[in-house]
N, C-alpha and C positions, 0 to 999 in steps of 0.2 A: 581809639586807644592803641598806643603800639605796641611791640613784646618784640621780644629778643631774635635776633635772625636766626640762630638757631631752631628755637623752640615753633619758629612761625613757619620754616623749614620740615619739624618734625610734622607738623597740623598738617602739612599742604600733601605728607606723604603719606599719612595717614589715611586724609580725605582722599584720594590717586586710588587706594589702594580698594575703600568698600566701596568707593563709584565702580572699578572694575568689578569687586564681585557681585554687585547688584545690576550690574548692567549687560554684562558677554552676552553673548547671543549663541555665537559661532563654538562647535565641539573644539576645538583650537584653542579657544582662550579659556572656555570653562575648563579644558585641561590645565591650563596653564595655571588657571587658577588654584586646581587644587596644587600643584606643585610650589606655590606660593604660600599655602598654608603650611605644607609640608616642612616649608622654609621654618615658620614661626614655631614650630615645637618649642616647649618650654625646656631648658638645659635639663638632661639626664642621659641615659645611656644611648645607645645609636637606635635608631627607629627602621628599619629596615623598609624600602620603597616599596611594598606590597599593603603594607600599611595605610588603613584608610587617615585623613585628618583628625585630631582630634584637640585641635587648641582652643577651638569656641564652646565646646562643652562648657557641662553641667558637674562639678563634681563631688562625689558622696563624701559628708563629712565622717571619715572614721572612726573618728573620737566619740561623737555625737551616737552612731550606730555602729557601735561598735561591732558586733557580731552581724546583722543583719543590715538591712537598708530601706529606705525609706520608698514608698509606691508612688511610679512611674506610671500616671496615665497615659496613655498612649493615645497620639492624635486619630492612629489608622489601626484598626486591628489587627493583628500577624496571626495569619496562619497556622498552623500547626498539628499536621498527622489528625486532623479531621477536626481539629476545635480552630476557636476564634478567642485569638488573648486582647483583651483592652488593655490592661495593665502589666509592670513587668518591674522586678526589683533585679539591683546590679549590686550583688552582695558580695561583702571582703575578702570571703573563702574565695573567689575567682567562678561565682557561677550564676549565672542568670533563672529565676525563676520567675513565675508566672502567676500563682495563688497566692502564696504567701511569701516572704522572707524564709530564706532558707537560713537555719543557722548553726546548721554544725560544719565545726571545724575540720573533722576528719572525713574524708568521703565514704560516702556510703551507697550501695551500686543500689538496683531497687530500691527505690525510692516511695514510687506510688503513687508520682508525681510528674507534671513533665517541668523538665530543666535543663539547660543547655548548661554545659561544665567546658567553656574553653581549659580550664586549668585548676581544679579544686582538689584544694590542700589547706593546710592551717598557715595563716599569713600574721605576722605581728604588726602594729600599726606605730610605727615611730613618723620620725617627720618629712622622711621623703617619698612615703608609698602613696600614690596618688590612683584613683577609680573615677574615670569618667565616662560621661555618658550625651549622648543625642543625639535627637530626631529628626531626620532630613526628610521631609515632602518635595522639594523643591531644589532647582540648583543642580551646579554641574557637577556633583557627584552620587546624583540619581545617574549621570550620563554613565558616569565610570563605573557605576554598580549595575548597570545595561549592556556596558559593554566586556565587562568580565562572565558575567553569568553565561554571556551569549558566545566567549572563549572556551569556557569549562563544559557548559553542558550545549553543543552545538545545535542536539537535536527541537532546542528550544527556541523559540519566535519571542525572546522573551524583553518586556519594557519597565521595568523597574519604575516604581513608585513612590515609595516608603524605603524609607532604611534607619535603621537602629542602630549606631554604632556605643558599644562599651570597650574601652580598655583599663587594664589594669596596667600601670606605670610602676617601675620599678619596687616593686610587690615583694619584700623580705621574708622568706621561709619562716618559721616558727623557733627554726633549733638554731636557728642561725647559720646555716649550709651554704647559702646563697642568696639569690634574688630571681626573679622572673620578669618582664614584662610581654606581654599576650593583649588578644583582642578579639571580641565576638561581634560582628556584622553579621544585622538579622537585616534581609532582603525580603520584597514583596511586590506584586503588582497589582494588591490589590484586590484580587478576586478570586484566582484559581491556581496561583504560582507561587511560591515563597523559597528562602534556600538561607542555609545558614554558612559562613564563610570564620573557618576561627584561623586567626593569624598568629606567630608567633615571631620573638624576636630574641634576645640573649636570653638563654633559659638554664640557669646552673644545677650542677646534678645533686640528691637529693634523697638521703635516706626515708625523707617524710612519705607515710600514705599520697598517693594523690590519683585523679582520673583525672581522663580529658574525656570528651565526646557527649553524646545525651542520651534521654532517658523519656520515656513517655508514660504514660502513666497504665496502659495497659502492658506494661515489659518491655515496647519495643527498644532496643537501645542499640550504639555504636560507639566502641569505645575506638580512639585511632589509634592509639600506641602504649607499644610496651616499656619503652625507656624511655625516659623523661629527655633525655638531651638530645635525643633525635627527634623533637617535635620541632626546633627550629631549621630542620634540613631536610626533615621527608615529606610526604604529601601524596595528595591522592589525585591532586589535578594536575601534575605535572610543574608545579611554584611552590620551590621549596621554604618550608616555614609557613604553607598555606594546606588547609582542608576542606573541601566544600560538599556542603549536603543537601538533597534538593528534599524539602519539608512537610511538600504537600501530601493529605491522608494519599496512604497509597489505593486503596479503594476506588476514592475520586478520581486522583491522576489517570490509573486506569481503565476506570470503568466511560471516563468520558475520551476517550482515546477508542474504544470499543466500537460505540456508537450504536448499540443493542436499538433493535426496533422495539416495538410497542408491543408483540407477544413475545421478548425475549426480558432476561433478566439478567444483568450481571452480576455474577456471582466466583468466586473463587474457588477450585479443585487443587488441591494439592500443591497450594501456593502461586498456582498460575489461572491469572485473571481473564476472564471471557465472557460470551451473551451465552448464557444458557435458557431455557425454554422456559417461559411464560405458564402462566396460569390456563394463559387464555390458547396458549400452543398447542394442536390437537394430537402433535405425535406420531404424524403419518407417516407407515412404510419402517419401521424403525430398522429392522433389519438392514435396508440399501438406504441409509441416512435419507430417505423419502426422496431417491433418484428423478429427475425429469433428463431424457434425452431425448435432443433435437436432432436431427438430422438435414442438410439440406445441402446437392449436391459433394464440393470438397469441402467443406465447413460442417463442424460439428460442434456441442457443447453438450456438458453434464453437468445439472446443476444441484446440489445436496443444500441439506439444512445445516446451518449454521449452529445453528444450536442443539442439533442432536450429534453432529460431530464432537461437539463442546463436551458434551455430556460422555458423551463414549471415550474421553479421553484426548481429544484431535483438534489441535488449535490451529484455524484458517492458515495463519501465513506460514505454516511448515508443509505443507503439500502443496504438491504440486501435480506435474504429466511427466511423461517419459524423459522430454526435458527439462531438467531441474530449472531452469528460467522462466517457464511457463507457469506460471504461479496462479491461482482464482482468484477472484474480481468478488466483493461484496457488492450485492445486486437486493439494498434492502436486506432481508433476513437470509437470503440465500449464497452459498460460495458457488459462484460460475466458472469452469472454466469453458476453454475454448480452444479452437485450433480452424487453422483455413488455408488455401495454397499455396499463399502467402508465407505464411506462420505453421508449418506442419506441426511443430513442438513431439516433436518425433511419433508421429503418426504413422502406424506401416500398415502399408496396401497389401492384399492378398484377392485372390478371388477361386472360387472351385465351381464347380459345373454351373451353378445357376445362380451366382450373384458377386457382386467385387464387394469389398471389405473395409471401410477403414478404421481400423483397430488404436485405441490407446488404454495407458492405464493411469486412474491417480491415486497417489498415494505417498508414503513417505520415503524419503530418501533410504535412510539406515534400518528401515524396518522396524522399527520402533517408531511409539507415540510420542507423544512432549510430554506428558503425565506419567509419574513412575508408575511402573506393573502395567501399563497397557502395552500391548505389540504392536507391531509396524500395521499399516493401512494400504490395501492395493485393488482399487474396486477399477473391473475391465468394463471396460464400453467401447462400441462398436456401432456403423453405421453400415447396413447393406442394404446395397441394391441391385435390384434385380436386371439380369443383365439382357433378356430376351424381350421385348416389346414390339406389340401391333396395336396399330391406329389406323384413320381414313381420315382423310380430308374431304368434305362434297365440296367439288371443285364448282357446279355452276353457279350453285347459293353460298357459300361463303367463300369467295376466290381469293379472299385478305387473307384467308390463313386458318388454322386451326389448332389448338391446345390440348395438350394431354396433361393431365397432374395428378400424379401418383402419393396417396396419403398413406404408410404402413403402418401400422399398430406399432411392430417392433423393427421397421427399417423405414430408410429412408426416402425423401421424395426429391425425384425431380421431375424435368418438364421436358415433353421435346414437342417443337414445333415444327409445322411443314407449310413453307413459304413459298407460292408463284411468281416468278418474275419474267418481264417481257423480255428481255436478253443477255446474254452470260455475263455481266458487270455485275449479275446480281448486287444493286446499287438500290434501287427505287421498286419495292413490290407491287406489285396489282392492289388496288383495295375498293372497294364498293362489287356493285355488281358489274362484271363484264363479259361481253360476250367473243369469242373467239373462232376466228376464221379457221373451216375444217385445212388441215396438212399448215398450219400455224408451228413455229414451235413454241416449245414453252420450256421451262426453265424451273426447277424444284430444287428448293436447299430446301434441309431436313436439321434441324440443331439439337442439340442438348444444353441445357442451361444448368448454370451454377456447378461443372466444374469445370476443373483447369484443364485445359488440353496438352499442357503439359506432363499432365498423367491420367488422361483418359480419354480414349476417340471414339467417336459412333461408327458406327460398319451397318452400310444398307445392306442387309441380306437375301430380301426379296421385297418388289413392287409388284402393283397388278392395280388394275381398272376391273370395276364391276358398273352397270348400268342400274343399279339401284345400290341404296347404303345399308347394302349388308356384306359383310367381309368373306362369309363362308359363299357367297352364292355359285350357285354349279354354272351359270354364264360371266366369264371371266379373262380379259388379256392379262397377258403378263408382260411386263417391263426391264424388271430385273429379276434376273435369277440365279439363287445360289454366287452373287457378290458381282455380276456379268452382266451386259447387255442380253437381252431376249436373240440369240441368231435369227429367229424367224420376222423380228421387229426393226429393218434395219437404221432406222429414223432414231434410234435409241441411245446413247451415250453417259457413260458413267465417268463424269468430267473429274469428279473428289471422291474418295474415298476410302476411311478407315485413318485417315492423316488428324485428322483433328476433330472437335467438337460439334463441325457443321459438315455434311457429305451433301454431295451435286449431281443431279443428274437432267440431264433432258429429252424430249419427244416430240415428235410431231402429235398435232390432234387429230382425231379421229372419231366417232361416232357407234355403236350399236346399232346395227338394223334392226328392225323388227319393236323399239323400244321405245313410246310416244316421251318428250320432254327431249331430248337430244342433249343428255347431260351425262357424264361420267362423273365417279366416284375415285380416288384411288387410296389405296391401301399400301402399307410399307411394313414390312417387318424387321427389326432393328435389332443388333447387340451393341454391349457397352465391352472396351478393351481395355486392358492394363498396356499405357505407353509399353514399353522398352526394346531389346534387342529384334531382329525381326519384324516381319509386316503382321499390320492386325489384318490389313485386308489382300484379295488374291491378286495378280497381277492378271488384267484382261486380255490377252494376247491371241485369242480366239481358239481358248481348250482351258476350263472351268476347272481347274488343277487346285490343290488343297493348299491354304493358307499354310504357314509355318509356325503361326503363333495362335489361331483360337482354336485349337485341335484340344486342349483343356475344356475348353466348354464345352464341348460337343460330343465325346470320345469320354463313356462311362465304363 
């Protein structure tokens, strides 16, 4: 059967037109698309491009409901300040509710109820004021309600779902003053995210009562404006004639942002949301926030409780260390910070007769808490250690080497090791058992591990050999002494030292008479230096002359 080229013209552009929007794939054409709908608004006042679609709607017979509106089950439930809506009415006053039809005409603040008010006021219902409504699950303007969200609120990963859109169309004041048209896009993803977005477009001014903004039903509310003709030009996301509000209970949003462990609980002080202590929390140390500090050569950390800071008033991400960049690391229930040679995070070195230092503090910038009425927070910690040490290596039975590790109750450890090698590359050390030919020389580095040599050097201060392992014994060579070759030992040589974290020296072997096993022991006694100006160690020039710089440690 044929029809007219026209009308068979209109079909073909018709069908063009839902093949495209049932078919796009690409964020490109689904934009396109909506800009095509956009096209199709039915004639009335200008629609302003912030404006979501709205010509496939649903719309509420006025007349029919008159004052209120008929219920809207909702495919997906929205969100909101900690409930779940199935249903939702788009009523003529310009205000979306949730339980029931809302139906007064003049606004009323407290409610008791939750409601979103793009624009409620008393509206008359003649023949061109038009409320529409619908449900988007699918389709390219989930894209654009993804990609606005994720413009306005950046700090959000956010994928849109569901969308609600209502507008109200060329909506006549009551006294006859003017007209309005407006729009409430209610956003979702479904599970943990929601944001309400109200648009506005020609909005004339207006002796009548009216609110914009909502209302929840435990009081929370947000009204946006005070004059009605600045709703089409102000805003709070920076898109003028646009407002957007993010919906989710604020409890939730932030208590799962928190990420409280299993003996903590999130709770609110003073409007500011955080893990505070558990049931099951035993509350240790309360005083020093239940302190742990590590120490371990130039690295250090102090770790407090997360939830007794909480509690005291002290929310993790505002403390810091000396330097305000240095911020703590949530470790589980505990804030850590940290610092290392690396990362001093303003660390400062000291040291006085019998240990080096390193000193920080954490605590608040401005001396003050985040919580009103609490004061600022500044807890000192410190890593010392000890700068005097002696050890012995038994050189016949363990020639690989030998370890010292120092554990302090309230300072810090480290290790220094003393190393045999067959010749000055110090490259390849001795290891197993080995036996060595008398007037052999031999080759000893002596290290400090774990810190930085650029702010701390070992200094051999004295060596010595005893024929059994014990350090004090009354039969005894000396090797170094007082930072020097032995004069009497001329086999002897101090190749490094006081330059860095490893000192060197060497000897010929030699043996005890009178002593059965033919094994030496040796012994070293060591200090730790502060790098800087000046030698840590003496220059050997053959007269045992006073250093310039550890005359502090020594000199009380």
């Amino acid at each position: 059967m044929g029809c007219p080229f026209l009308l068979c013209l209109a079909a073909l552009l018709f069908m063009s037109e839902v093949a495209t929007r049932h078919t796009t794939e690409t964020m490109d054409i689904q934009s396109q698309t909506v800009h095509q709908e956009l096209a199709t608004l039915p004639p009335g006042p200008y629609i302003p491009g912030h404006f979501y679609p709205f010509s496939h709607g649903s719309e509420v017979d006025l007349f029919d409901n008159i004052e209120g509106s008929p219920q809207i089950t909702l495919q997906q439930a929205f969100p909101f300040f900690g409930s779940y809506k199935a249903t939702i009415y788009a009523n003529k006053n310009g205000v979306l509710s949730f339980a029931k039809p809302l139906t007064k005409s003049s606004p009323h603040p407290h409610t008791g109820t939750d409601i979103i008010a793009p624009l409620w006021t008393d509206y008359k219902a003649d023949n061109h004021e038009r409320v529409v409504y619908e449900e988007v699950t699918s389709g390219p303007l989930l894209f654009q309600a993804t990609h606005d969200i994720n413009t306005m609120f950046p700090e959000n990963n956010f994928y849109a779902t569901w969308l609600f859109i209502a507008t109200w169309q060329s909506m006549s004041f009551a006294n006859s003053t003017g007209n309005a048209t407006f729009q409430a896009v209610l956003v979702s993803n479904g599970t943990d995210a929601s944001f309400v977005m109200l648009n506005y477009g020609e909005i004339d001014s207006t002796d009548q009562n009216w609110l914009a903004g909502y209302e929840t039903v435990d009081g929370t509310s947000n009204i946006i404006a005070k004059d009605i003709i600045t709703l089409s030009s102000s805003s709070n996301v920076q898109i003028p004639g646009r407002w957007a509000f993010q919906v989710i209970d604020p409890a939730s949003s932030y208590c799962q942002k928190q990420n409280c462990s299993w003996d903590e609980v999130c709770k609110q002080i003073n409007g500011v949301y955080g893990c505070g202590c558990g049931e099951n929390n035993t509350m240790l140390n309360k005083d020093t926030y239940d302190a742990i500090e590590t120490c371990s050569g130039s690295s250090g950390s102090l770790s407090l409780s997360r939830c007794q800071l909480f509690e005291a008033g002290y929310s993790a991400d505002v403390l810091h260390l000396n330097d305000p960049t240095c911020k703590g690391e949530i470790q589980n229930n505990r804030l850590v910070f940290k610092f290392d040679s690396n990362t001093m995070c303003g660390t400062i070195l000291e040291h006085n007769e019998t240990h080096i230092i390193f000193k920080n503090n954490a605590g608040t910038t401005d001396g003050m808490g985040v919580i009103s009425h609490v004061s600022g927070l500044n807890i000192a910690f410190s890593c010392l250690y000890p700068l005097i040490q002696s050890f012995s290596m038994p050189m016949a039975f363990q020639i690989s080497g030998s370890t010292i590790s120092r554990e302090l109750s309230t300072e810090g450890s480290y290790q220094i090791h003393m190393v045999p090698y067959p010749d000055s590359q110090f490259l390849v050390p001795y290891s197993g058992n080995v036996t060595l030919e008398m007037n052999q020389q031999l080759y000893i580095a002596v290290e400090v591990d774990q810190f930085d040599s650029k702010q701390i050097t070992l200094v051999l201060d004295n060596c010595w050999a005893t024929p059994i392992n014990q350090m004090d014994s009354l039969v005894r060579w000396d090797l170094i002494i007082r930072e020097c070759p032995n004069p009497a030992d001329g086999t002897v040589e101090v190749l490094q030292n006081g330059i860095s974290t490893s000192s060197r020296f060497s000897f010929r072997m030699f043996m005890f008479t009178g002593f059965s096993g033919n094994s030496i022991i040796l012994h070293c006694q060591v200090h730790l230096c502060l790098q800087g100006p000046g030698n840590c160690a003496q220059s050997c020039n053959g007269t045992l002359s006073r250093r310039r710089r550890s005359v502090d440690f020594y000199d009380s």
